[in-house]
C-alpha positions, 0 to 999 in steps of 0.5 A: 316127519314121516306120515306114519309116525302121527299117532291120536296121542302125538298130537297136541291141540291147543288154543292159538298164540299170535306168534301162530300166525305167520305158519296158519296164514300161510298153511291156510294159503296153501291148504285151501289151494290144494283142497280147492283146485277147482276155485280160481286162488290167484287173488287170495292172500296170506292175510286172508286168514286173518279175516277168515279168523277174526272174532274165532276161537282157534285151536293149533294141532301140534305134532313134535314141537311142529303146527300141523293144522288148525281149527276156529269157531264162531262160538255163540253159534258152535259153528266150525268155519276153518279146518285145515291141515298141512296138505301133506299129512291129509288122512294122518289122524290130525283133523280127527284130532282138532275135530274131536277136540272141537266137538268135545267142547261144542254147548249144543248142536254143532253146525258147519259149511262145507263145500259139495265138491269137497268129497273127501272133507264131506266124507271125513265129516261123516264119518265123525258124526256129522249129518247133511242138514240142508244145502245153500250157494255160496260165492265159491259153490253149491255147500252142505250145511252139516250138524253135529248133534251132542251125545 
């Protein structure tokens, strides 16, 4: 599956299925070890999604039949937590489409987290709409807190 052949409308976002969650453990693992080198990793684990998850709404972004990236939301808050794509299709239109797909069905003011030394995922949020609201510490680093504000 070459990088290239991803187009906004190949891209099929759809809610999670427990049979989703073998690939997302492990996607979550390895996507968060590669955007996060910075982070000392040795100690997480695969079921760590499941906790990083629980009580979330989560979509599952699908290219050709494949699981490319998925997003959850605390929704009682439109709070984004999780967005995550398969490290080797970064830049390819994936998290614009489960990003999308989130905003589309936030009920008020989105709100997410994302970590200072995150450059790259800082800029992708700002280019999608959302704003730097405040900053905050957290056990893994200084963080943005971001708003998406509805049209």
């Amino acid at each position: 599956m070459g990088i290239f052949s991803i187009t906004a409308d190949s891209i099929i976002v759809r809610p999670w299925q427990e049979s989703d969650r073998p690939f997302l453990r492990t996607l979550f693992l390895h996507s968060r070890r590669v955007a996060w080198p910075w982070l000392k990793s040795d100690e997480w684990q695969l079921d760590d999604f499941d906790a990083a998850t629980r009580d979330e709404q989560i979509w599952v972004a699908i290219h050709r039949g494949h699981r490319v990236g998925f997003a959850s939301v605390w929704t009682n808050d439109n709070f984004l937590h999780n967005l995550f794509v398969d490290p080797q299709l970064l830049r390819s239109g994936v998290g614009s489409a489960l990003l999308t797909h989130v905003q589309k069905r936030l009920t008020s003011t989105g709100a997410l987290k994302c970590l200072v030394k995150n450059a790259r995922a800082v800029t992708f949020y700002q280019r999608h709409g959302w704003h730097i609201e405040a900053t905050g510490d957290s056990p893994d680093g200084e963080y943005y807190l971001m708003h998406y504000r509805l049209p």
